[in-house]
CHARMM-style PDB file with segment names, atoms N, HN, CA, C and O in Angstrom:
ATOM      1  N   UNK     1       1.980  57.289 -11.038  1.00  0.00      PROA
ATOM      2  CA  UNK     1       3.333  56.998 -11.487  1.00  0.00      PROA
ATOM      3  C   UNK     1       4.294  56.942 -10.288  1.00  0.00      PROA
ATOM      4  O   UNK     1       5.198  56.125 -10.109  1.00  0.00      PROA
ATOM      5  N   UNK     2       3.952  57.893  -9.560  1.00  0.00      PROA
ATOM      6  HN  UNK     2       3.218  58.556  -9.705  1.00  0.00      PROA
ATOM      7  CA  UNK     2       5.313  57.672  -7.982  1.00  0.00      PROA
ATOM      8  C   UNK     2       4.746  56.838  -7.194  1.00  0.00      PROA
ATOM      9  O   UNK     2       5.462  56.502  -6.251  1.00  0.00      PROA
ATOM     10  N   UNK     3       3.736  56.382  -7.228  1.00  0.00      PROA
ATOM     11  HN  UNK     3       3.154  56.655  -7.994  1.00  0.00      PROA
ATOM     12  CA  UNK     3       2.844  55.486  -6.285  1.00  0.00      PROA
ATOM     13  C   UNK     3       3.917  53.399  -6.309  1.00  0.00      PROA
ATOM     14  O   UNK     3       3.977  52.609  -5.368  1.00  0.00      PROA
ATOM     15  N   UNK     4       4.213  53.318  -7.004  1.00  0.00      PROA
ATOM     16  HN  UNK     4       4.164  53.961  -7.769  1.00  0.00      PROA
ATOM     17  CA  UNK     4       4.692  51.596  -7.250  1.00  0.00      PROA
ATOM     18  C   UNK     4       5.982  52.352  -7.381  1.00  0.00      PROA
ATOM     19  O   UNK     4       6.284  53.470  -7.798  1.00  0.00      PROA
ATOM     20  N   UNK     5       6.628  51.338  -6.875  1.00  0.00      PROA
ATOM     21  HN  UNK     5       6.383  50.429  -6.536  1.00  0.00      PROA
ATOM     22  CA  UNK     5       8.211  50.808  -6.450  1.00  0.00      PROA
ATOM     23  C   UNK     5       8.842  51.120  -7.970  1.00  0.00      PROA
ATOM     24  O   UNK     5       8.293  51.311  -9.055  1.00  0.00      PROA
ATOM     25  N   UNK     6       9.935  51.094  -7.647  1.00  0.00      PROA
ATOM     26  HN  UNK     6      10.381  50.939  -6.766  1.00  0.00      PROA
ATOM     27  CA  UNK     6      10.760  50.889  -8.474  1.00  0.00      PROA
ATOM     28  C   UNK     6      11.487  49.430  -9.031  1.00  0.00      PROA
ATOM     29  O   UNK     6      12.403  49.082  -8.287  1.00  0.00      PROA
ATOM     30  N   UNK     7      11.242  48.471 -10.252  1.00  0.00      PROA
ATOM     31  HN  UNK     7      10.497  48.754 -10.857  1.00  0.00      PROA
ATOM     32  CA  UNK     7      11.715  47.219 -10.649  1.00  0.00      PROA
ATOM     33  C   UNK     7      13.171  47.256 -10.045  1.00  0.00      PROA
ATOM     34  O   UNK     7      13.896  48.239  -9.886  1.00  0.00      PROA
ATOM     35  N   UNK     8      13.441  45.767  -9.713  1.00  0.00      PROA
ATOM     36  HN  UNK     8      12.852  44.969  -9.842  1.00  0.00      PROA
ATOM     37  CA  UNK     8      14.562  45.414  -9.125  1.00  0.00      PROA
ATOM     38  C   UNK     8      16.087  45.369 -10.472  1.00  0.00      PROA
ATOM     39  O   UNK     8      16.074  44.654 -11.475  1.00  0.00      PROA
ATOM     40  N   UNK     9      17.178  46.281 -10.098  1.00  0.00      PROA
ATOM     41  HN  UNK     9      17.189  46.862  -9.284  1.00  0.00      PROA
ATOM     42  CA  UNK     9      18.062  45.736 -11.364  1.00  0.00      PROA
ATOM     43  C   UNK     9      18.958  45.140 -10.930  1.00  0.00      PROA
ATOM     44  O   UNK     9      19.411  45.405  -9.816  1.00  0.00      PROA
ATOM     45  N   UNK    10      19.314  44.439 -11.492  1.00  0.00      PROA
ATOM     46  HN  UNK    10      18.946  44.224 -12.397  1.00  0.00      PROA
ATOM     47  CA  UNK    10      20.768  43.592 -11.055  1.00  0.00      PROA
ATOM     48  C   UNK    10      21.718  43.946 -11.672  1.00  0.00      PROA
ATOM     49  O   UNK    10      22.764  43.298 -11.710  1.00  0.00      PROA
ATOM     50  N   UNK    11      21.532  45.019 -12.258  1.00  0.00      PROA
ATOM     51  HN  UNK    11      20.683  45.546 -12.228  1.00  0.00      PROA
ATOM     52  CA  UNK    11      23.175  45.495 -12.821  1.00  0.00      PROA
ATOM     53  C   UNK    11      23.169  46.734 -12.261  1.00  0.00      PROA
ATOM     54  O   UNK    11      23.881  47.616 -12.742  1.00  0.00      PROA
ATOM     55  N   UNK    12      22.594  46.900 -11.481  1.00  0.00      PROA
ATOM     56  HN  UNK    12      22.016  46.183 -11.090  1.00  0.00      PROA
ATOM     57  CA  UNK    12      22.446  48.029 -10.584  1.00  0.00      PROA
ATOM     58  C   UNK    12      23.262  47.158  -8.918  1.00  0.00      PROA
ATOM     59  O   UNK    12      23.879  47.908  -8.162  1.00  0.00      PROA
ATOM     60  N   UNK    13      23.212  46.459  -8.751  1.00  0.00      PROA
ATOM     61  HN  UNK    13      22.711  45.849  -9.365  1.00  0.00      PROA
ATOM     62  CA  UNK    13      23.113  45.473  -7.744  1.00  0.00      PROA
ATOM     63  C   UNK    13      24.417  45.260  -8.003  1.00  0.00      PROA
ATOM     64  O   UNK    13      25.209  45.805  -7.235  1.00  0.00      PROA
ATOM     65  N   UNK    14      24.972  44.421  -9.142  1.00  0.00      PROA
ATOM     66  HN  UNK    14      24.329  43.979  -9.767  1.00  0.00      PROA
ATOM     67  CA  UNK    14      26.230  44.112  -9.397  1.00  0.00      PROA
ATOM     68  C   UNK    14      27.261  45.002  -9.581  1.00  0.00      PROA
ATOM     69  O   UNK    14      28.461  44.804  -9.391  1.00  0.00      PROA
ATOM     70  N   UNK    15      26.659  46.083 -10.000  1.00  0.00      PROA
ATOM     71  HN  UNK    15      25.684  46.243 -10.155  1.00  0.00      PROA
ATOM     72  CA  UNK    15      27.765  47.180 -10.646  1.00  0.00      PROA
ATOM     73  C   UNK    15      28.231  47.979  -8.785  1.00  0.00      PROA
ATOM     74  O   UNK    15      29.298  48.583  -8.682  1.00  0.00      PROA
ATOM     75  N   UNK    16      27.413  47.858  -7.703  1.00  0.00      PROA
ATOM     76  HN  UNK    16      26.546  47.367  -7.786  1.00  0.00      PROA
ATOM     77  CA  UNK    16      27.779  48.631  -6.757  1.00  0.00      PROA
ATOM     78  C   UNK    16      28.231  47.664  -6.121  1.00  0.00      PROA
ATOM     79  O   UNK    16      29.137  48.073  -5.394  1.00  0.00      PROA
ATOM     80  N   UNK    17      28.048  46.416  -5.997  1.00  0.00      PROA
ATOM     81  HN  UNK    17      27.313  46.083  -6.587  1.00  0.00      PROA
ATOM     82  CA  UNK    17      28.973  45.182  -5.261  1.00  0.00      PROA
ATOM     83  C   UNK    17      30.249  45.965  -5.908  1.00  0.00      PROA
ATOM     84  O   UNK    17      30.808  46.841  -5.249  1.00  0.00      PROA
ATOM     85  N   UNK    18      30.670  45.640  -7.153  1.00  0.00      PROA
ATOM     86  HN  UNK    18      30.216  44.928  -7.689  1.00  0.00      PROA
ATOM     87  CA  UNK    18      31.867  45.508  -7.711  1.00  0.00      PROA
ATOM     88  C   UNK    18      32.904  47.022  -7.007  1.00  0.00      PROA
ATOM     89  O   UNK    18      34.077  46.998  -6.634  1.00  0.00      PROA
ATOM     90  N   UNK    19      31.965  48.168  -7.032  1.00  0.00      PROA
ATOM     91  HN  UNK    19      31.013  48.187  -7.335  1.00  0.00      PROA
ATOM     92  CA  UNK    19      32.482  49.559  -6.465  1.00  0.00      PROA
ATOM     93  C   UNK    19      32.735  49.344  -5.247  1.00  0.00      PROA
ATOM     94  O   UNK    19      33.845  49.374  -4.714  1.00  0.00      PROA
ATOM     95  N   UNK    20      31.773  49.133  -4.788  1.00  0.00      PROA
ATOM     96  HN  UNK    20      30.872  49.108  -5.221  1.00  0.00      PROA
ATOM     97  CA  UNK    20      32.200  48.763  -3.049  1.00  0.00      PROA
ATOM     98  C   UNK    20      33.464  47.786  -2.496  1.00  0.00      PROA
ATOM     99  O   UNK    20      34.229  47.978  -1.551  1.00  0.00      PROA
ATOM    100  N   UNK    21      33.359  46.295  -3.767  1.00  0.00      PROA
ATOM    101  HN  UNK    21      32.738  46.139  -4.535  1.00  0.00      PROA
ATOM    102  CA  UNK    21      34.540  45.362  -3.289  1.00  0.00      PROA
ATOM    103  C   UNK    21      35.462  45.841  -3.286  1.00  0.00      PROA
ATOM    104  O   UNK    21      36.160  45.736  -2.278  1.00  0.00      PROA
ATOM    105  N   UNK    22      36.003  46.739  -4.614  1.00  0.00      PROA
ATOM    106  HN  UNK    22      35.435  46.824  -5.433  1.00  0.00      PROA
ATOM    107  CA  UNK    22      37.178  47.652  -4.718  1.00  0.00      PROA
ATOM    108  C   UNK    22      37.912  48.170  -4.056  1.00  0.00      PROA
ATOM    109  O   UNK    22      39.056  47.992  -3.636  1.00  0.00      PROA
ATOM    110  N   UNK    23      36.717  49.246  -3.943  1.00  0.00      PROA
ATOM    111  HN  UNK    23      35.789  49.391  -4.284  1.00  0.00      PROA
ATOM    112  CA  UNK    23      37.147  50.313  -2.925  1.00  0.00      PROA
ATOM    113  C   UNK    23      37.586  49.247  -1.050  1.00  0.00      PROA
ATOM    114  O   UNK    23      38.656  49.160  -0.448  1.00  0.00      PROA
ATOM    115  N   UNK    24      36.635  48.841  -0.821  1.00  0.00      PROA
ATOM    116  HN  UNK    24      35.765  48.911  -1.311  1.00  0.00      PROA
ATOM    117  CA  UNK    24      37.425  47.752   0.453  1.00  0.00      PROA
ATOM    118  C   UNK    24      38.418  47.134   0.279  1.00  0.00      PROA
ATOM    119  O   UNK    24      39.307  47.106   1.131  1.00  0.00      PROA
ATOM    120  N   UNK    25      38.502  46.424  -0.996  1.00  0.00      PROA
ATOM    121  HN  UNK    25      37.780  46.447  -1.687  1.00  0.00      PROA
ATOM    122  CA  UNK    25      40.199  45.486  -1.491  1.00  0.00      PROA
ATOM    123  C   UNK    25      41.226  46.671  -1.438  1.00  0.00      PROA
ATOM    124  O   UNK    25      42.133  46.560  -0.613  1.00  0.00      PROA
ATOM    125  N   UNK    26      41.194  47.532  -2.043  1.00  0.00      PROA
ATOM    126  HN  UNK    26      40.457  47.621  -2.713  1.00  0.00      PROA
ATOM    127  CA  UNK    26      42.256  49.010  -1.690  1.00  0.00      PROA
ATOM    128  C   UNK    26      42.519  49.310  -0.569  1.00  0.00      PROA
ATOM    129  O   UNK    26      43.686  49.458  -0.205  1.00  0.00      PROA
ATOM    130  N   UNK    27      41.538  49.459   0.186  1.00  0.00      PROA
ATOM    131  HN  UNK    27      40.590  49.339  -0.110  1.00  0.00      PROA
ATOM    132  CA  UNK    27      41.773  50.058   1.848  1.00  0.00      PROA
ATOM    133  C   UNK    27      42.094  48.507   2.756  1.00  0.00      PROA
ATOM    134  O   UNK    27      42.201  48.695   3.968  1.00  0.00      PROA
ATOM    135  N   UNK    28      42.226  47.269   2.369  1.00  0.00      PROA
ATOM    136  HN  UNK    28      42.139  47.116   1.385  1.00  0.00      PROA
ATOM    137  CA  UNK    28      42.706  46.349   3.147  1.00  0.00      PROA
ATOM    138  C   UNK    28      44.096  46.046   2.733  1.00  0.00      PROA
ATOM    139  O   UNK    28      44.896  45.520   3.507  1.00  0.00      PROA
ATOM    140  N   UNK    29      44.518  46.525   0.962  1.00  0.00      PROA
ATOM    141  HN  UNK    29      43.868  46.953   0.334  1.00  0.00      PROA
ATOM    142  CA  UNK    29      45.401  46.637   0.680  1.00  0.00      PROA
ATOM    143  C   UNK    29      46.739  47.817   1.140  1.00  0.00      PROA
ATOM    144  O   UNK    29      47.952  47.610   1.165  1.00  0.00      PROA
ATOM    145  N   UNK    30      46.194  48.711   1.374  1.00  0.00      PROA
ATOM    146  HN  UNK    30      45.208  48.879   1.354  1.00  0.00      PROA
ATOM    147  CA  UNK    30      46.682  49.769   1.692  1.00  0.00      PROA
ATOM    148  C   UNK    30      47.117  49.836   3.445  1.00  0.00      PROA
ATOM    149  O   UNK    30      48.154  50.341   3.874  1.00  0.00      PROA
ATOM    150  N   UNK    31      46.193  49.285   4.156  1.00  0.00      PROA
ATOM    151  HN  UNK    31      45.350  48.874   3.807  1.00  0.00      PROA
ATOM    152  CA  UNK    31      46.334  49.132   5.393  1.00  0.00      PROA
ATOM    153  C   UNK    31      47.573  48.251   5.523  1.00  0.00      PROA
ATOM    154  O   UNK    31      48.678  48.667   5.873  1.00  0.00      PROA
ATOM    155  N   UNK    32      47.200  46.672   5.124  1.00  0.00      PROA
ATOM    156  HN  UNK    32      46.303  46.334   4.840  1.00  0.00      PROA
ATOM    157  CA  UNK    32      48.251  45.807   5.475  1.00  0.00      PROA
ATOM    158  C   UNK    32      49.348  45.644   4.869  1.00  0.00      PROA
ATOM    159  O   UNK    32      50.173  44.746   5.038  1.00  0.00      PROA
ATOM    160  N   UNK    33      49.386  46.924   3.815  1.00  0.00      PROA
ATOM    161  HN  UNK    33      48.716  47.654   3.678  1.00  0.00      PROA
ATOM    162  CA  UNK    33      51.310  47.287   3.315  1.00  0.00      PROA
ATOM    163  C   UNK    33      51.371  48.681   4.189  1.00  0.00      PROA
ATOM    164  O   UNK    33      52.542  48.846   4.530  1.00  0.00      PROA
ATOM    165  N   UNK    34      50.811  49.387   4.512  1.00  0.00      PROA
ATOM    166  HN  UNK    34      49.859  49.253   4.235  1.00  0.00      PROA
ATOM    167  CA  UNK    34      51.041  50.124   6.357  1.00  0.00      PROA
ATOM    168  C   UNK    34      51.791  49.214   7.298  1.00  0.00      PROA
ATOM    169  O   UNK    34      52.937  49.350   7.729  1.00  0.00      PROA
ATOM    170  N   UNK    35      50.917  48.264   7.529  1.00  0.00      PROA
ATOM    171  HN  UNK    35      49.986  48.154   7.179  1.00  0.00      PROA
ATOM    172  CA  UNK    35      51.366  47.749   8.926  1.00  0.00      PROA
ATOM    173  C   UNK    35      52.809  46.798   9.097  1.00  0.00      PROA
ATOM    174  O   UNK    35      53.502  46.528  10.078  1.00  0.00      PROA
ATOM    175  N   UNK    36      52.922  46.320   7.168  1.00  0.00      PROA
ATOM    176  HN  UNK    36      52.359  46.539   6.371  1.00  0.00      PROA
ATOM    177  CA  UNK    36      53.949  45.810   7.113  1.00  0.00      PROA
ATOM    178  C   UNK    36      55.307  46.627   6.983  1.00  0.00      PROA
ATOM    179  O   UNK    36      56.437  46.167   6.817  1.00  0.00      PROA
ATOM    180  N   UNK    37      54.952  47.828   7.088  1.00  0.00      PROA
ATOM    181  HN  UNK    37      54.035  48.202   7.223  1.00  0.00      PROA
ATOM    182  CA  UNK    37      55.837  49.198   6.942  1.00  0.00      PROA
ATOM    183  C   UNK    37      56.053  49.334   8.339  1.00  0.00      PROA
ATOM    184  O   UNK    37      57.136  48.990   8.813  1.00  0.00      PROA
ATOM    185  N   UNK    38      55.065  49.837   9.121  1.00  0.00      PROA
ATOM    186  HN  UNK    38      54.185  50.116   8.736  1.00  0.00      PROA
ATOM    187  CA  UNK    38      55.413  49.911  10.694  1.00  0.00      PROA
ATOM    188  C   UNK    38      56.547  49.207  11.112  1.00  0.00      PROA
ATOM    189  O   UNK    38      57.656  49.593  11.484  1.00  0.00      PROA
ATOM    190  N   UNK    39      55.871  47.699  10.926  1.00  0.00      PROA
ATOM    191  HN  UNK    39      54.971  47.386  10.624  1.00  0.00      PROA
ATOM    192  CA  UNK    39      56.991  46.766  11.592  1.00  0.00      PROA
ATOM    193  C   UNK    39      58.275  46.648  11.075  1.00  0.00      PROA
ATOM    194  O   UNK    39      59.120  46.063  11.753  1.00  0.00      PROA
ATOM    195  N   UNK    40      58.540  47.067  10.079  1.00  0.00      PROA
ATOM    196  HN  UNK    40      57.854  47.542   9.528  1.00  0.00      PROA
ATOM    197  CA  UNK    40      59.827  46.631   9.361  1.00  0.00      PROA
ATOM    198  C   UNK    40      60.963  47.856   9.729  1.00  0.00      PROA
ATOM    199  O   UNK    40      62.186  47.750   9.627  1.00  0.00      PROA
ATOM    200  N   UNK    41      60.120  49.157  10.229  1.00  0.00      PROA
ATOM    201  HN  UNK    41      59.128  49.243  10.312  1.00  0.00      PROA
ATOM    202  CA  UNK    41      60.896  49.590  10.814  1.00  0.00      PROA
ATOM    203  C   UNK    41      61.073  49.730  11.920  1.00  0.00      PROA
ATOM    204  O   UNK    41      61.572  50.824  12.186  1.00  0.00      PROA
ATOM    205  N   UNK    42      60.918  49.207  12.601  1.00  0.00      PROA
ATOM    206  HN  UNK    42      60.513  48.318  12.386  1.00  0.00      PROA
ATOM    207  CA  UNK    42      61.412  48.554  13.982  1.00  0.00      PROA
ATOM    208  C   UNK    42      62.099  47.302  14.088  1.00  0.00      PROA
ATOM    209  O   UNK    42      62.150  46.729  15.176  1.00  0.00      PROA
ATOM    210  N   UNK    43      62.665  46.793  13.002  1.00  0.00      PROA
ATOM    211  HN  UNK    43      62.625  47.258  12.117  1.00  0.00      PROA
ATOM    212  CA  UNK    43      63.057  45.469  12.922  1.00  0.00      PROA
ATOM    213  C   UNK    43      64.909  45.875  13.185  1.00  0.00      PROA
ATOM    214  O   UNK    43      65.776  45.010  13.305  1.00  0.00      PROA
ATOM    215  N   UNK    44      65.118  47.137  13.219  1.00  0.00      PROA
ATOM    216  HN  UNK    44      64.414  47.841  13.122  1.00  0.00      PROA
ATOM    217  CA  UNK    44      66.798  47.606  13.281  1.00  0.00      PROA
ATOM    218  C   UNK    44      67.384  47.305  12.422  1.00  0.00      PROA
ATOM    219  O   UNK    44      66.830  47.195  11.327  1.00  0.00      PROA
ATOM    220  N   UNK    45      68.997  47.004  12.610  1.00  0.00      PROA
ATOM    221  HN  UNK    45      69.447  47.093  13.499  1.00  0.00      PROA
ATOM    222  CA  UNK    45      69.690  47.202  11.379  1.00  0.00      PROA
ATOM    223  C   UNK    45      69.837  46.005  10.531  1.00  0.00      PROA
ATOM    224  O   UNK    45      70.208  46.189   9.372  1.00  0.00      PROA
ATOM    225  N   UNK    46      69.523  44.404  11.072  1.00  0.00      PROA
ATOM    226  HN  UNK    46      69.222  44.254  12.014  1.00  0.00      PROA
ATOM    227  CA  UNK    46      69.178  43.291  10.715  1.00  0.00      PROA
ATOM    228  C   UNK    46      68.944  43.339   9.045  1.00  0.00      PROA
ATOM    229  O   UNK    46      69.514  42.565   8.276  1.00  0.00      PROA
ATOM    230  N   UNK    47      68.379  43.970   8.794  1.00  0.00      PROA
ATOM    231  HN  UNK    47      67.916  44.599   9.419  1.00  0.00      PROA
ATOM    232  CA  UNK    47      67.405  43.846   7.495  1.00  0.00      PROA
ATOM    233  C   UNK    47      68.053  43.795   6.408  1.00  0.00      PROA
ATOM    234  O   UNK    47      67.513  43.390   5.379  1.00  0.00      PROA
ATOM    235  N   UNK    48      69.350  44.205   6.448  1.00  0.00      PROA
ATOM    236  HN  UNK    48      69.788  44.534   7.285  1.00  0.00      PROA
ATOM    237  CA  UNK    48      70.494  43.865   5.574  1.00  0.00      PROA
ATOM    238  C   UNK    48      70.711  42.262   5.437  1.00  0.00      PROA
ATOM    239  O   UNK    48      70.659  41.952   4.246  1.00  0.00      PROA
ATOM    240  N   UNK    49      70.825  41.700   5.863  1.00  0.00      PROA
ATOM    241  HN  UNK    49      70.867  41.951   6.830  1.00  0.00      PROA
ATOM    242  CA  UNK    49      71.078  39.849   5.658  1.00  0.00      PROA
ATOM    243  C   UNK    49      70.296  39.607   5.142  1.00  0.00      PROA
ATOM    244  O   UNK    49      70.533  38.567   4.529  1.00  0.00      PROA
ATOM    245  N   UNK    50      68.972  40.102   4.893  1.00  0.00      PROA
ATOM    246  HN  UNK    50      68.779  40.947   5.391  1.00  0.00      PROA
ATOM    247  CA  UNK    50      68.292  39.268   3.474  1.00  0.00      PROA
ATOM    248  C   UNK    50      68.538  39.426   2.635  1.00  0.00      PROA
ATOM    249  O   UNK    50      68.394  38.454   1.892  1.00  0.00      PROA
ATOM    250  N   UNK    51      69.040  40.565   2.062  1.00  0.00      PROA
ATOM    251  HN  UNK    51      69.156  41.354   2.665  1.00  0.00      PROA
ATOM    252  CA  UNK    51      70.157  41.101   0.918  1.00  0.00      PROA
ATOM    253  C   UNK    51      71.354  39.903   0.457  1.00  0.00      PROA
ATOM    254  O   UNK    51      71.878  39.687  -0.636  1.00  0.00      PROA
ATOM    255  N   UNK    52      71.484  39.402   1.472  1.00  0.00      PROA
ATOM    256  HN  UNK    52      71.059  39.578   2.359  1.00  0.00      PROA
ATOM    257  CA  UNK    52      73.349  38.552   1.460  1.00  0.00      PROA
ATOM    258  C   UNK    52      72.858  37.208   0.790  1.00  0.00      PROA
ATOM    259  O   UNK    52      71.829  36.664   1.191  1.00  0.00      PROA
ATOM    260  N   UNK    53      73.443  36.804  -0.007  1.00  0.00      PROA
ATOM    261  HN  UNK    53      74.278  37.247  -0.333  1.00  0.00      PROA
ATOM    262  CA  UNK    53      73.046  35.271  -0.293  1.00  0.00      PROA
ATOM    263  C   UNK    53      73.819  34.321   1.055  1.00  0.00      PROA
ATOM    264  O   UNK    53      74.630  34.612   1.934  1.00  0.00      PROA
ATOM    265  N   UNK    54      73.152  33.185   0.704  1.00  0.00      PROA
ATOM    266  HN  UNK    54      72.493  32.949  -0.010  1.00  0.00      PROA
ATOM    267  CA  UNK    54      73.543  31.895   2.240  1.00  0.00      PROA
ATOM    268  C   UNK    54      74.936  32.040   1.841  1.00  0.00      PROA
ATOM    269  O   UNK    54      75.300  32.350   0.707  1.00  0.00      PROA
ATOM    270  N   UNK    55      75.725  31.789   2.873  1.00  0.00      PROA
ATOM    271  HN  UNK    55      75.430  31.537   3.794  1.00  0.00      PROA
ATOM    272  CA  UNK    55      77.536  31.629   2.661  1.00  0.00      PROA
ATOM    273  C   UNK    55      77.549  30.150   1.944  1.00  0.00      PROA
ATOM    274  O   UNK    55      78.234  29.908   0.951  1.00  0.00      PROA
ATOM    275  N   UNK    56      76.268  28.726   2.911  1.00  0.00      PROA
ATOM    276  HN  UNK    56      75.712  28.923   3.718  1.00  0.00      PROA
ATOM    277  CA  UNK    56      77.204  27.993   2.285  1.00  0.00      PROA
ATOM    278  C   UNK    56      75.852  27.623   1.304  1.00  0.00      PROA
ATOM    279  O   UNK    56      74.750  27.248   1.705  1.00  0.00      PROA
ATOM    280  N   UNK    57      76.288  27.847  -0.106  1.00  0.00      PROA
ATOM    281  HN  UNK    57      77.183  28.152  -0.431  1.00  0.00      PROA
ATOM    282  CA  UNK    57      75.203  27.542  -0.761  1.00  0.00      PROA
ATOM    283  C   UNK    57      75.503  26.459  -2.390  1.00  0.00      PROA
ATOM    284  O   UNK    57      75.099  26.372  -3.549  1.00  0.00      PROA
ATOM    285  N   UNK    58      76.425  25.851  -1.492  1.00  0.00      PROA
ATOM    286  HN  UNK    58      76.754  25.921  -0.550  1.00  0.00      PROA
ATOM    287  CA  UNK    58      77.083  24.913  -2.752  1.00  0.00      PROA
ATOM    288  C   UNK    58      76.013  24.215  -3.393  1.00  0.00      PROA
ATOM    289  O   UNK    58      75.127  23.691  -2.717  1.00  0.00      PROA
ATOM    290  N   UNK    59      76.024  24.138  -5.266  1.00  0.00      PROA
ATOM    291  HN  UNK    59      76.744  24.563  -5.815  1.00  0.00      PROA
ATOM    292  CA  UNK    59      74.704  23.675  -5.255  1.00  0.00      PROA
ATOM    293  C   UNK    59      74.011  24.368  -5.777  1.00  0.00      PROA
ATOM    294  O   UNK    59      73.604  24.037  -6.890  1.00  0.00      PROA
ATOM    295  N   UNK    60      73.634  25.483  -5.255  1.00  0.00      PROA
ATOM    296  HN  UNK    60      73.965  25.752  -4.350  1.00  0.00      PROA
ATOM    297  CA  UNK    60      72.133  26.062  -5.094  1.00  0.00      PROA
ATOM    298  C   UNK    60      71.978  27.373  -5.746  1.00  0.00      PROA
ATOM    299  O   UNK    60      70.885  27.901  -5.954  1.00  0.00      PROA
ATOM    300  N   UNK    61      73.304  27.954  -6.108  1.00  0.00      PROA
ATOM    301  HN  UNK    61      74.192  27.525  -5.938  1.00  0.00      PROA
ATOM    302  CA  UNK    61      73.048  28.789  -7.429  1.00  0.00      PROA
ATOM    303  C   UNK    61      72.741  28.385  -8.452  1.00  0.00      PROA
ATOM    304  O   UNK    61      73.035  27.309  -8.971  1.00  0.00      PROA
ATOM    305  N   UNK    62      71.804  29.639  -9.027  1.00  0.00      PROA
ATOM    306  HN  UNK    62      71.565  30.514  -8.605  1.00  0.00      PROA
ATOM    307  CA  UNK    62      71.324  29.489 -11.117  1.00  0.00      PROA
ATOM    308  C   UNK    62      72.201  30.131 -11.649  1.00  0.00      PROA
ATOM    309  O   UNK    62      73.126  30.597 -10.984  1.00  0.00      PROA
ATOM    310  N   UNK    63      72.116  30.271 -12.775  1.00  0.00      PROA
ATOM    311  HN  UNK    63      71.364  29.893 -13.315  1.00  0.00      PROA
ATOM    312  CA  UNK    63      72.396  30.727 -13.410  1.00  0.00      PROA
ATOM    313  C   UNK    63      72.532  32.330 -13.694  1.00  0.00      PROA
ATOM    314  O   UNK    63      73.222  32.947 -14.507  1.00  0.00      PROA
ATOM    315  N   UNK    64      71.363  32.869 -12.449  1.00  0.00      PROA
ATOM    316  HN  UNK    64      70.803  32.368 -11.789  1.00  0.00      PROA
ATOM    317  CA  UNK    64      71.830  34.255 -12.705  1.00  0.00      PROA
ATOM    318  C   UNK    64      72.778  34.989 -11.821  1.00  0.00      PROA
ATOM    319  O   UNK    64      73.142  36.158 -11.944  1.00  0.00      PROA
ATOM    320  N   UNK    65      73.161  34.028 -10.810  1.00  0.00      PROA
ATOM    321  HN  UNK    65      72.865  33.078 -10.710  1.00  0.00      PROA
ATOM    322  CA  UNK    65      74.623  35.022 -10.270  1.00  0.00      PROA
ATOM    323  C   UNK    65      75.588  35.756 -10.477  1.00  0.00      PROA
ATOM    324  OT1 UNK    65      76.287  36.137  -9.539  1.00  0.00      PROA
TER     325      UNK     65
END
């Protein structure tokens, strides 16, 4: 009985792809909203004007202003 292999499963196969992709999609996720954190604070006091709408933006408002 311990002598022959064990049959191949593929939902054994698939089910640890899927754990593994995860867990890597999280930690690449997690990293590159890090790094976009780093930089943004070093960007100084700038970061306010994306806040501001364009001065000249005739036109180009909706409706939710």
């Amino acid at each position: 009985m311990g002598v022959y292999p064990p049959t191949f499963q593929w939902g054994t196969l698939i089910i640890t792809l899927l754990v593994v992709g995860g867990i890597a999609f999280i930690l690449f996720t997690w990293l590159r909203n890090r790094r976009r954190r780093v930089q943004g604070a070093f960007a100084g006091s700038d970061s306010s004007q994306w806040n501001e709408p364009p001065s000249d933006d005739s036109g180009s408002k909706s409706s939710f202003y």
